[in-house]
N, C-alpha and C positions, 0 to 999 in steps of 0.2 A: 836306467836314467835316459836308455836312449830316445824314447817316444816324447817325453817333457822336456828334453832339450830341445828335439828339432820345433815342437810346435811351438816351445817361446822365443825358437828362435827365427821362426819364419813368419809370427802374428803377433810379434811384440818387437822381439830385435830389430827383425826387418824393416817395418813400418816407422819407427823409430829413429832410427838412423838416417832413410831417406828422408824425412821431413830436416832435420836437421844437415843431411847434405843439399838439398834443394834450395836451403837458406843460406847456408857459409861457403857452397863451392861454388866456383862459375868455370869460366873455362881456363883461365888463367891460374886455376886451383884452390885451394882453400882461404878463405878469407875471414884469418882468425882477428883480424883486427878490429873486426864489425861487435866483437864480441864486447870491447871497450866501446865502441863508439855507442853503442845500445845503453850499455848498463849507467854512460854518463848520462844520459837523457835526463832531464828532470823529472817527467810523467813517468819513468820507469822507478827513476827511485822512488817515487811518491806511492808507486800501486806495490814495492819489495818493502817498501817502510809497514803500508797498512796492514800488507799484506802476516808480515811477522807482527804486527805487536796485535792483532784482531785474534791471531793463533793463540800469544800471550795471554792475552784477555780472557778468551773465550777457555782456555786451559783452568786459568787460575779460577775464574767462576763455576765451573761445573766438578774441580775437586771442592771449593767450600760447597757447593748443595749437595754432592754425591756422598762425600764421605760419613756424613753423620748415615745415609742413608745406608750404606757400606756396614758401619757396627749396629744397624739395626737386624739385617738380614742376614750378620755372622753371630750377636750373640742374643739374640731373644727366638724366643718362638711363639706364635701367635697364631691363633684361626686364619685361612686364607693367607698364609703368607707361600704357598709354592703358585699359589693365582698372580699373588700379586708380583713375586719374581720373575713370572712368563710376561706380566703385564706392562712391569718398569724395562723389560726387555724389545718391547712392540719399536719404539720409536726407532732402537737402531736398526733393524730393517727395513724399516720406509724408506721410499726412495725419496730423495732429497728436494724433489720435484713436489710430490705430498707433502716435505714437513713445509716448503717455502708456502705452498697453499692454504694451510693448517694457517701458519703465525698471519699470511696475509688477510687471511678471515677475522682472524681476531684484534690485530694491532693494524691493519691497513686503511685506506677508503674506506666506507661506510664499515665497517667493521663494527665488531661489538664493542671495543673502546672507542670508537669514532661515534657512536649510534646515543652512546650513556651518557661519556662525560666531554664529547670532541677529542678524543685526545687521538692522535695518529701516530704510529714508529716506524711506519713501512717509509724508506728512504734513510733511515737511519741507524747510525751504528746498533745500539742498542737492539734492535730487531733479530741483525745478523746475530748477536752474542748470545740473546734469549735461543733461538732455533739452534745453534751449536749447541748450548748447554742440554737442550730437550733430545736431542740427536747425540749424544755420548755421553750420557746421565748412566744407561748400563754399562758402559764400558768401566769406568771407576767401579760403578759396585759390583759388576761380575769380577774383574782384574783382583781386589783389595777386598771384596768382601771375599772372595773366595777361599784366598789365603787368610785372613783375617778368621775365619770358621775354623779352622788348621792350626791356629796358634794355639799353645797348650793356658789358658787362663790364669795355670797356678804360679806361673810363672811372675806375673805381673800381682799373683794375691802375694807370695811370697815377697817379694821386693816390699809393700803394702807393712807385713808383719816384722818386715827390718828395721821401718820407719818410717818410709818414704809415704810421702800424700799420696791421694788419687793422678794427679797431674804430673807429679815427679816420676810418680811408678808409669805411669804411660809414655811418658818422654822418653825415659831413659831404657824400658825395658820391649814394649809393643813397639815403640814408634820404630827405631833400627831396624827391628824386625822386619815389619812392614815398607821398610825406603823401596826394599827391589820391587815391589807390586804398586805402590805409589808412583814408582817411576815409570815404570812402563805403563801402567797406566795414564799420566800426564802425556806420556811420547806418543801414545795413539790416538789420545786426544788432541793431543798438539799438530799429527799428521793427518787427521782428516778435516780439521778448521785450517790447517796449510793450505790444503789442497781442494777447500770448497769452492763449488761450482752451481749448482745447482740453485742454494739458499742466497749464496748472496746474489745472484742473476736474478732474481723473482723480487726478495725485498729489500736489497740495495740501491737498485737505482743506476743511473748513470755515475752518480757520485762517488761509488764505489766499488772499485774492481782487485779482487785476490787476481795471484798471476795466472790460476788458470780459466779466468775470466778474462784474464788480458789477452791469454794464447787463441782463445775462441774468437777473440773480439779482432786481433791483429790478423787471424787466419782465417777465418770466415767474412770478416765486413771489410778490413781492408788490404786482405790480399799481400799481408806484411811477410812474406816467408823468413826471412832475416832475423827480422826480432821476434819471430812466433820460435823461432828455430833456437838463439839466443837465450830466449825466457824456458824455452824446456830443458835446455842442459841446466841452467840455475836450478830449475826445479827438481830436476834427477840429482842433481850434488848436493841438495838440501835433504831429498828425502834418502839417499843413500845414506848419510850422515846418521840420521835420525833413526832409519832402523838398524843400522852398525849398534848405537847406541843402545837400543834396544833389545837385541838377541843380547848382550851384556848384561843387561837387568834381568835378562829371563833366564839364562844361566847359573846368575846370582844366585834369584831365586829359589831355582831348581838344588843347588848343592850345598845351601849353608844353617838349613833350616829343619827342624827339628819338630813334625807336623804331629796331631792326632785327629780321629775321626770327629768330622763336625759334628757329628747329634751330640758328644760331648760334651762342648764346650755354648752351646745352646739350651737358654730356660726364658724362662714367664719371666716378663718385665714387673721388679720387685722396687715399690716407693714410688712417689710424687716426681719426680728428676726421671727415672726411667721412662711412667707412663707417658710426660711431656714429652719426653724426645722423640719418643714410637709416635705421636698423637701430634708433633709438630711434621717428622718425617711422610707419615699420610698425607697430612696437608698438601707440605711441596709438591708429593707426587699426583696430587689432586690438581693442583693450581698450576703444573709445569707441563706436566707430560697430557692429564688427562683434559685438562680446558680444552688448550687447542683443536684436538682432537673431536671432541664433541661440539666447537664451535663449529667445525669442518663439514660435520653431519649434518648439525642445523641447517647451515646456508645450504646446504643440497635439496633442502626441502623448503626452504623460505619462498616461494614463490608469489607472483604478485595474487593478492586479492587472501591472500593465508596460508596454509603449509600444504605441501602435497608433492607427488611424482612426476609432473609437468617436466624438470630436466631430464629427469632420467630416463622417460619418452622420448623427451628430444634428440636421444644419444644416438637411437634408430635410424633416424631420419638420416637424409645424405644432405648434407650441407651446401646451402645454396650460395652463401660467400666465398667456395674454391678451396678452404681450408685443407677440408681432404676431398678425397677422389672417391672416398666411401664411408659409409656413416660410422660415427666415432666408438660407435660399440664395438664395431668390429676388432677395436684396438685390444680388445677384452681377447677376445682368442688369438690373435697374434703374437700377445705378449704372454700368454697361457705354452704356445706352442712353441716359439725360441728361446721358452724358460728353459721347459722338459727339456729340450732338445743340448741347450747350455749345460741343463745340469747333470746329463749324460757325459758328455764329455768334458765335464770339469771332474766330475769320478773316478774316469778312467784316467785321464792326467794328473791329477791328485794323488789318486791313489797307488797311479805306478812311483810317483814321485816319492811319497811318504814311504814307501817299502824301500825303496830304494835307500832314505837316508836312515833307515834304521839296520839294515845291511851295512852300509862304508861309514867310515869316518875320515876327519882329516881337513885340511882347508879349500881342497878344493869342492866335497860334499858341503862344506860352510856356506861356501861362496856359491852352491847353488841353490840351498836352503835360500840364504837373501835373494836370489835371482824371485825365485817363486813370492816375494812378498812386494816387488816393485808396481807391479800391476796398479795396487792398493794409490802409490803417490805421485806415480810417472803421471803427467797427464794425458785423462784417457778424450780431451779433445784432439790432442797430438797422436796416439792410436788410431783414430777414427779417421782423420785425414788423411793419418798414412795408408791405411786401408785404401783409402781410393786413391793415390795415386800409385800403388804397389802392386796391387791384386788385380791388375788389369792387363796383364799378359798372358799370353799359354807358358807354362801348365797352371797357372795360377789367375785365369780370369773369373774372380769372383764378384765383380761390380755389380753385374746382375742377375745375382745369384743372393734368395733368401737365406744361404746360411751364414752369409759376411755375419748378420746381425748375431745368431746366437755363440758364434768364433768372438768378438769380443766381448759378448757376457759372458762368456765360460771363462776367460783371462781372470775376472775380476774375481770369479768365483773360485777357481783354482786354491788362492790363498789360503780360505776358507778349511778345504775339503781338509787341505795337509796339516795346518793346526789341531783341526777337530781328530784326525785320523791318529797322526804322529803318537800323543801319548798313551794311545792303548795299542799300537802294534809292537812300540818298544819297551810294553808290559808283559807280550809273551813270552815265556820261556822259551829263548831256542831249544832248549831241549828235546823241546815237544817237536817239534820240528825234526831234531835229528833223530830223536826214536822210529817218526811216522818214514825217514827212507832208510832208515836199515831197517825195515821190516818191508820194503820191497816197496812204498807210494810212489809214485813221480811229483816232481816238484808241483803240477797243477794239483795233484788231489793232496799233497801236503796243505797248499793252500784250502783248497774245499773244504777240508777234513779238520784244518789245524786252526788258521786264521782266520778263516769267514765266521766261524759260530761264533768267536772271539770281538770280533770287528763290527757284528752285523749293527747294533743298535749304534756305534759312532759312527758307523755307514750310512743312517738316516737320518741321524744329526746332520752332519756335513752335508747329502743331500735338500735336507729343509734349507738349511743358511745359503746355499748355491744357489736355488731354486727363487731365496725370498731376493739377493743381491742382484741376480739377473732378471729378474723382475722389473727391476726399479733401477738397473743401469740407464744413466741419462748421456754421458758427455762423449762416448764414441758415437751411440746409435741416435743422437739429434745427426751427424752428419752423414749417416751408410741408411738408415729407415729409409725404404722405399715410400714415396708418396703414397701409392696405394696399399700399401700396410705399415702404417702407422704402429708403432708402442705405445701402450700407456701412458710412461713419463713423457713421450715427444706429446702425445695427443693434448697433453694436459696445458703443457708451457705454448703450442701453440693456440690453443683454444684462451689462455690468460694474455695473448701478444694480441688479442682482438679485441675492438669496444665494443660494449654493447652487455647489456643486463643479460640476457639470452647464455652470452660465450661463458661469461663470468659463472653463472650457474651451471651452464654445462659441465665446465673446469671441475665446478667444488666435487661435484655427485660422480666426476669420471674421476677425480681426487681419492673419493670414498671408497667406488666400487676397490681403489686399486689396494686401500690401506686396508679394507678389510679380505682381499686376497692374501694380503701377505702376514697380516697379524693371524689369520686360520692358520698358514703355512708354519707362524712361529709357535702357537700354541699346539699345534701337532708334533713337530719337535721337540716340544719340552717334556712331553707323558713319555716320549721314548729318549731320552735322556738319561744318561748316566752318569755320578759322582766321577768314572774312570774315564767317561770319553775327552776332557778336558775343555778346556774354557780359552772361546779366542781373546 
């Protein structure tokens, strides 16, 4: 545990604390009374109001589209349904920067609903809740359908041959069943529309600011330390909260339930009510997840005078408006190379971390399990900025140093590696372990010999997910990207902060290059995926 303690604690704790000491202490000492004088604000209640019930919202609408989707993928089987489970999975790996471009293509300015019928959504709620539900639509069905494939079917036919309706047998016998994966599910839904950044910056508007829109907005445009400092402990107390709650469901989950193998409980959609549901569920995932998407591609190619590569020529070029310092494609290997380099050392911290907690137990291995998941809701505008004012001393001057950038995508990626890892190293037999050193191994080739053959394919799950999340990390690396190497996600949102036909297309086609980086990234993932390497 020692290697993942010091690095969260020198590239998250550190960073962290000093922003929030830079804002409550002065010289006269800590000035915890700013903490009330903040939160009475009326603009603050108004952006902690929107901010909770847009979660709310965006929560309860993406369980009603998900779940029908959820018992289609646990209890039918059908052609192309391991396509289309990689495919319903694509969006949550976008960066948030892509999905905001996606919905603005479609529901914004001249956009395809602006183009058809005038109708516009960009600046309004409704915009933000569509792109959250498109952006954690797999989360439900991978959380619920998973389990959901696990539940033993006779269970609910038996209750059915007692008396009970269709309705009655699902209520009382599936549905309890299902609360712990429903919930956790809802909870990580509910924590990453907490803690959106990205979607609502692009098609919210000024009208509307989640707090970690406010923390960017207070700490980058007006220099508010105070309440940038204020709004991140609310925010670290909310998301602490939330994932407390949530290792609680997973626990649950984990020790009350009475699972069998899903091809089991898996057949051919039988009757008129079946096929409508399998045939309504396509649909959604046609008109939810895949529209945008494909609107996203069009306008890459929409160019004046009819369709064609003119942006994506453009990307070469060096940009004569100052935007960048070098032409926007370059953003392609930049963000290629602080991936790898992220997803390197989210491996080796993940992966010391996961062995570790499948070795101790206890509350204080608990309490570092949640450390490792903070990353995910602390705000990583707050991260970013402590980055620079932190990392700028000996032995720690990294301000102009290209690896600040892939040191906070690895943070985010970390999470990732130890979910994906955790349930199959705590599948091994120690046994096998303690046969391979009385027969003379050392603990390294215990490892080699025991656990890696064991591990390898959730080794490149968690690899892929690392890999596709640093990718598309937008809210540290908009403030540590060096002008002259730009990211993807930064390249994008400033190429959309500029008018002009030109930026706008540039945006869509540097949008695309990046969605289909990372949906490759997903769909390679999924061939080496395993029923045992576990589901985040």
């Amino acid at each position: 545990m020692a290697l993942p303690v010091a690095f969260f604690g020198v590239f998250f704790g550190y960073p962290v604390v000093a922003i929030v000491g830079r804002g409550l202490k002065t010289g006269d000492g800590w000035q915890f009374g700013r903490i009330g004088d903040v939160l009475a604000r009326p603009d603050i209640l108004h952006v902690l109001w929107f901010t909770t019930w847009q979660a709310l919202a965006s929560t309860l609408l993406t369980l009603l589209v998900a779940l029908p989707a959820a018992y289609v993928f646990a209890r039918f089987d059908f052609p192309g349904k391991q396509l289309l489970r990689a495919v319903v999975t694509v969006p949550f790996v976008l960066p948030t920067v892509v999905v905001g471009t996606a919905f603005l293509a479609l529901v914004g300015r001249g956009g395809v609903l602006d183009e058809l019928w005038g109708v516009r959504l960009d600046t309004t709620v409704w915009a933000i809740l569509l792109a959250h539900v498109f952006f954690n639509y797999a989360v439900v069905v991978r959380t619920v359908g998973g389990l959901w494939s696990q539940l033993d079917p006779r269970q609910e036919e038996a209750a059915r041959v007692l008396g009970a309706g269709r309705v009655a047998a699902w209520w009382r016998v599936t549905l309890p069943a299902l609360a712990p994966a429903v919930a956790a599910g809802a909870l990580m839904v509910f924590l990453f529309s907490f803690t959106s950044f990205g979607v609502v910056q692009i098609l919210g508007g000024p009208g509307y600011s989640t707090l970690e829109v406010e923390i960017y907005r207070q700490t980058a445009q007006l220099l508010d330390l105070p309440t940038a400092a204020v709004l991140t402990l609310v925010q670290f107390v909310a998301v602490g909260a939330i994932l407390a709650v949530h290792a609680w469901t997973v626990r649950k989950r984990e020790t009350t339930l009475k699972l069998v193998d899903p091809a089991l409980s898996a057949r051919r959609p039988r009757g008129a009510a079946q096929w409508t549901l399998l045939g309504g569920v396509l649909a959604s995932i046609a008109l939810l997840l895949l529209l945008p998407l494909g609107v996203l591609v069009e306008r890459s190619l929409d160019v004046p005078g009819g369709y064609g590569f003119a942006y994506y020529r453009a990307l070469g070029r060096l940009d004569a408006g100052g935007t960048f310092l070098v032409p926007a494609l370059d953003a392609v290997w930049n963000s290629l190379r602080y991936a790898l380099v992220a997803t390197v050392i989210a491996l080796a911290i993940g992966g010391l971390a996961a062995a570790a907690l499948t070795r101790r137990a206890g509350r204080f291995v608990r309490g570092f399990d949640a450390l490792l998941m903070l990353p995910l809701g602390v705000s990583a505008v707050t991260v970013g900025f402590g980055f620079l004012i932190t990392l700028d001393k000996p032995p720690l001057d990294l301000r102009q140093s290209w690896i600040l950038v892939p040191l906070a995508q690895a943070l985010v990626g970390v999470p990732f590696v130890v979910r994906t890892m955790l349930p199959v190293l705590r599948a091994v037999d120690g046994r096998l372990r303690e046969a391979a050193a009385v027969l003379g191994a050392s603990p390294l080739r215990v490892w080699r010999e025991v656990d890696l053959p064991m591990v390898r394919r959730a080794l490149l799950v968690a690899a892929g997910f690392a890999f596709a999340v640093s990718l598309g990390e937008f809210g540290a690396t908009v403030f540590i990207a060096r002008p002259d190497s730009p990211t993807l996600p930064v390249a994008v949102a400033r190429l959309l902060g500029r008018p002009g036909e030109l930026n706008y297309g540039e945006a869509m086609a540097l949008s695309t290059v990046l969605m289909i980086v990372c949906a490759v990234s997903l769909l390679v993932l999924e061939r080496v995926r395993t029923d045992s390497s576990g589901e985040f």
